[in-house]
C-alpha positions in Angstrom: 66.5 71.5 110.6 65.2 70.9 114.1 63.5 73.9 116.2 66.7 74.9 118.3 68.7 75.9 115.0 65.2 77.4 113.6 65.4 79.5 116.7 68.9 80.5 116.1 68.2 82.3 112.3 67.6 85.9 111.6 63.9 86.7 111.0 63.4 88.5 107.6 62.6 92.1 107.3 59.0 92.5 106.5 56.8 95.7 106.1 54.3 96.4 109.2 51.4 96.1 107.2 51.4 93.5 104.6 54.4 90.9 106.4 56.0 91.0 103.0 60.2 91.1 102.9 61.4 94.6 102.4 63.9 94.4 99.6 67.8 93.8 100.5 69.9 97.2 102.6 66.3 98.8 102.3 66.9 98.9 106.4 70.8 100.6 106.3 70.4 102.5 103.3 71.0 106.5 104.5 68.4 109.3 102.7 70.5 111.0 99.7 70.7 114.2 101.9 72.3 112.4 104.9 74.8 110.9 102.3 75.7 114.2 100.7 76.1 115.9 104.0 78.4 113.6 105.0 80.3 113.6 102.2 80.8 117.7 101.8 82.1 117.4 105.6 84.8 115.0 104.5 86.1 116.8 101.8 85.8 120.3 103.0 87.5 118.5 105.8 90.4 117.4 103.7 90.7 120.5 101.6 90.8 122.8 105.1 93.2 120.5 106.9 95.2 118.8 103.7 94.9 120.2 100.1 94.8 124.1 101.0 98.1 123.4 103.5 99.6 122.1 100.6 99.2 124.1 98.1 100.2 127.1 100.4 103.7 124.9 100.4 104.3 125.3 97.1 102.7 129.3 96.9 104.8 130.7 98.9 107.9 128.6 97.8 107.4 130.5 94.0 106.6 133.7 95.8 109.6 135.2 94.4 109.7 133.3 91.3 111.3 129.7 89.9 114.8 131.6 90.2 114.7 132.4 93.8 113.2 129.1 94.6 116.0 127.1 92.6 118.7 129.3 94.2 117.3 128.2 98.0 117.5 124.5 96.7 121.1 125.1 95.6 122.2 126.6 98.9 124.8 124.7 100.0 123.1 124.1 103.1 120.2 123.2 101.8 121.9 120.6 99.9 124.1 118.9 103.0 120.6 118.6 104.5 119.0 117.2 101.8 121.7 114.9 101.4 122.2 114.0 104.8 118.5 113.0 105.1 119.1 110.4 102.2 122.0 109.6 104.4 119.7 108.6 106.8 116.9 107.4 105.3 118.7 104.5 103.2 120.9 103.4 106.4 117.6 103.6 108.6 114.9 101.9 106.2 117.3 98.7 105.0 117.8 97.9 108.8 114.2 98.4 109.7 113.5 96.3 106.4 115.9 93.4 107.6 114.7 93.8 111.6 110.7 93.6 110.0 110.9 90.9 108.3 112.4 88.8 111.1 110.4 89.9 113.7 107.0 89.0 111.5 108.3 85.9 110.1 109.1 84.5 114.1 105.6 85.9 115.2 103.6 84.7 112.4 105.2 81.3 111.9 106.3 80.0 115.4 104.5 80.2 118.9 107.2 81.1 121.6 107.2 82.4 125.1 106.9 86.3 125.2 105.6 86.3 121.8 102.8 89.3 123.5 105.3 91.0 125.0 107.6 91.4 121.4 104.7 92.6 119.7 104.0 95.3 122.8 107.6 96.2 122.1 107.0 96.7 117.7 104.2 98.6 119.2 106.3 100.9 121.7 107.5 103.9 119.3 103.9 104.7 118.3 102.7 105.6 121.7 106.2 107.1 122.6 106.7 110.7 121.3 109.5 111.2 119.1 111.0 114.0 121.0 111.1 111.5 124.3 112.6 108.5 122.4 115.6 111.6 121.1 115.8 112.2 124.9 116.6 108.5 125.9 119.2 108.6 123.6 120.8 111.8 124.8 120.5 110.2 128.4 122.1 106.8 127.3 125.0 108.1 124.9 125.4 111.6 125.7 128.5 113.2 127.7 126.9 112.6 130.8 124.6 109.6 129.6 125.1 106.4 131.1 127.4 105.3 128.7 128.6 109.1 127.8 132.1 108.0 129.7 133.1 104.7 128.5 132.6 106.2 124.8 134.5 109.8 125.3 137.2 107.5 126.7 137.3 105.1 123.3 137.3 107.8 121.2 133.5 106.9 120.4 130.6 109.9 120.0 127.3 109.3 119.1 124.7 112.0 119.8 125.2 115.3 117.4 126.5 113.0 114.8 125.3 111.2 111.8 125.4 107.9 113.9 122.5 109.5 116.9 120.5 110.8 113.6 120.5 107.2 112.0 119.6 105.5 115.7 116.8 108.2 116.1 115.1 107.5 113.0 115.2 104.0 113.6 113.5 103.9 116.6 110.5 105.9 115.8 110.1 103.8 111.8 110.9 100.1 112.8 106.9 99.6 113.7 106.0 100.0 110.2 107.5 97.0 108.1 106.5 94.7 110.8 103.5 95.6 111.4 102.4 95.7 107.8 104.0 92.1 107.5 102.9 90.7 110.8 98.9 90.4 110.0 100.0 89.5 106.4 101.9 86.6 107.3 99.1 85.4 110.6 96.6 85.3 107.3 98.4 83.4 104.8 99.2 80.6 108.1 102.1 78.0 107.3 100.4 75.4 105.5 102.5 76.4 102.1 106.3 76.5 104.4 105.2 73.0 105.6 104.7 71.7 102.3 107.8 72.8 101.3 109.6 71.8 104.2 107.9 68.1 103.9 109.4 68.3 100.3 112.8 69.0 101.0 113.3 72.8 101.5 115.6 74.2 103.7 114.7 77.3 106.0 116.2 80.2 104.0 115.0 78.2 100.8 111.3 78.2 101.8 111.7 81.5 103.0 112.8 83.1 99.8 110.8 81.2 97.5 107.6 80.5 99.6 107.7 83.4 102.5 108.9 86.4 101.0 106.9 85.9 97.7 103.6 85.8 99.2 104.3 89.0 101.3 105.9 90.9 98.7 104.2 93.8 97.7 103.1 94.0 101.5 107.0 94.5 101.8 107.2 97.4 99.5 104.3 99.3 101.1 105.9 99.1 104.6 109.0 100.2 103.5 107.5 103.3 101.3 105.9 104.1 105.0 109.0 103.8 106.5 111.2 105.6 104.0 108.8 108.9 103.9 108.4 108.8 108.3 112.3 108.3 107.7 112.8 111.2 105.2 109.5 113.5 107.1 111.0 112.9 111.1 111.3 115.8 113.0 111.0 115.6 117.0 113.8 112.6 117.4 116.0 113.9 114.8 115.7 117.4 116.5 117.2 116.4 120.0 120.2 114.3 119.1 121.5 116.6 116.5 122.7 119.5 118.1 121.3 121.6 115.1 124.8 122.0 113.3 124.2 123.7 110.3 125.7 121.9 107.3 126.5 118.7 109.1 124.0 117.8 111.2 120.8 119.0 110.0 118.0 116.8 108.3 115.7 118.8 105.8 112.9 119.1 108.4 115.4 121.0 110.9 116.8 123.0 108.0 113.3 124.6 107.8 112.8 125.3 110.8 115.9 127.0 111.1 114.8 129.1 108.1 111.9 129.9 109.1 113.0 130.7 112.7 115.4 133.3 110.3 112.6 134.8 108.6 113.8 133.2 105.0 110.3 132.2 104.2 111.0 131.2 100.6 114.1 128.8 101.4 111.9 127.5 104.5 109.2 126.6 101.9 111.3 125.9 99.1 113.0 122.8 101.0 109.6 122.1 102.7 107.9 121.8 99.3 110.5 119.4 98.2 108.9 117.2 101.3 105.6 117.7 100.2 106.4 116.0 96.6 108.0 113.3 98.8 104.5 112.9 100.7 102.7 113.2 97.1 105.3 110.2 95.5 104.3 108.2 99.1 100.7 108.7 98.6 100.9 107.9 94.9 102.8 105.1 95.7 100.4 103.9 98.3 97.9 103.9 95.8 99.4 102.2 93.4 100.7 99.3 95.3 96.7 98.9 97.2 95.7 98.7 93.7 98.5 96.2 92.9 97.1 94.2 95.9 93.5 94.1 95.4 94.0 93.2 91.8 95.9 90.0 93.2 93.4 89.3 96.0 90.7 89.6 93.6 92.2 87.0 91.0 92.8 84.7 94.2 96.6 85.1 93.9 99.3 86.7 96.5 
């Protein structure tokens, strides 16, 4: 080793005293108080802000009892909205599944010219807020949009239908499959799709047997994200729809109109059924990290 690499490694810890080492994380290791502190302000943190919110949900949703709460569920109302969120949610998340995978397979795999600004782009509805991005829509397709004419006059309508709902949602959820897949993919480089290439694979073939395998259960996370932002949107949803009751309404605008009604239980009954769709994403979520790690861990994908 000569003296300009000596130069270049980290002196050892020693005490003041003696100059012997001080034993390994002795110099980041936090007194017990300082670590039990910090933990008792997380978690009274998260049970202010998360658990106690969500256990009101469900309170007040059996205020009246399991009969009053099934009845709100059964309204018919209740169930156009519920089913009209489904509606949206599996027409919003395939497309978004479809649009993320080809937007992190070209970024990941192939160096091109505006390859920056495309990501910028992925990146755009998170800094947007959802209520603006309903807005654009209204001012692009609406009666007196910019294209509001040319579609009254083919018979074409857009905003306060299914169709501006579906558009809504998939501008403020198409971030989340690629951006879950885009790091994934830089990672894993293209070392294994040019060793199937040099063998003989076609593009589709080494993408379905080489690509999507490896980013699998990265897949399935980004598209639980995107199904429960899909299912949970509020803002977007709210501007295009016109708030038609029965037809156009998504379950978060069917509470607020119950709430706004002072029908607390139906409001919370159809808000709960949200919060069991957050608690199936967060289980979910878990699962599928400890999925992950496990593979990581044995060195697979």
């Amino acid at each position: 080793m000569n003296a300009e690499s000596a130069i270049d490694l980290p002196a050892p810890v020693t005490r003041a005293r003696t100059g012997t080492p001080l034993p390994a994380g002795i110099g980041t290791r936090d007194p017990a108080w300082a670590r039990r502190l910090l933990i008792g302000l997380a978690l009274a943190f998260i049970g202010l802000m998360l658990v106690l919110p969500l256990v009101a949900v469900f309170v007040e949703a059996l205020h009246d009892g399991v009969g009053k709460y099934l009845s709100s569920i059964a309204n018919p109302d209740a169930w156009s909205a519920i089913r009209l969120t489904l509606i949206v949610a599996a027409i919003a998340v395939p497309l978004n599944l479809v649009f993320g995978l080809c937007a992190a397979w070209s970024i990941a795999k192939f160096e091109f010219r505006g390859k920056s600004l495309l990501i910028t782009f992925i990146d755009l509805p998170f800094s947007v807020s959802p209520v603006i991005s309903g807005l654009i829509y209204v001012l692009l397709y609406g009666a007196h949009g910019w294209f509001g004419p040319f579609l009254a006059e083919h018979g074409i309508k857009i905003i306060f239908t299914v169709t501006g709902l579906v558009l809504a949602t998939i501008f403020v959820t198409f971030p989340f499959i690629a951006r879950e897949l885009i790091p994934l993919m830089q990672e894993q480089g293209t070392e294994e799709e040019e060793a199937a290439i040099s063998l003989g694979a076609g593009g589709l073939q080494t993408f379905f047997r080489v690509t999507l395998p490896n980013v699998a259960w990265g897949l399935l996370y980004g598209v639980l994200l995107c199904n429960a932002r899909a299912m949970g949107e509020f803002g977007a949803v709210s501007v295009v729809s016109g708030h038609i009751r029965g037809q156009t309404n998504t379950m978060p605008l069917h509470v607020e109109i119950l709430y706004n009604e002072y029908d607390f239980v139906g409001a919370f009954a159809v808000a709960s059924l949200l919060a069991l769709l957050a608690l199936v994403t967060l289980v979910g979520k878990s699962i599928l990290e400890w999925r992950i790690g496990r593979r990581l861990a044995r060195g697979g994908h």
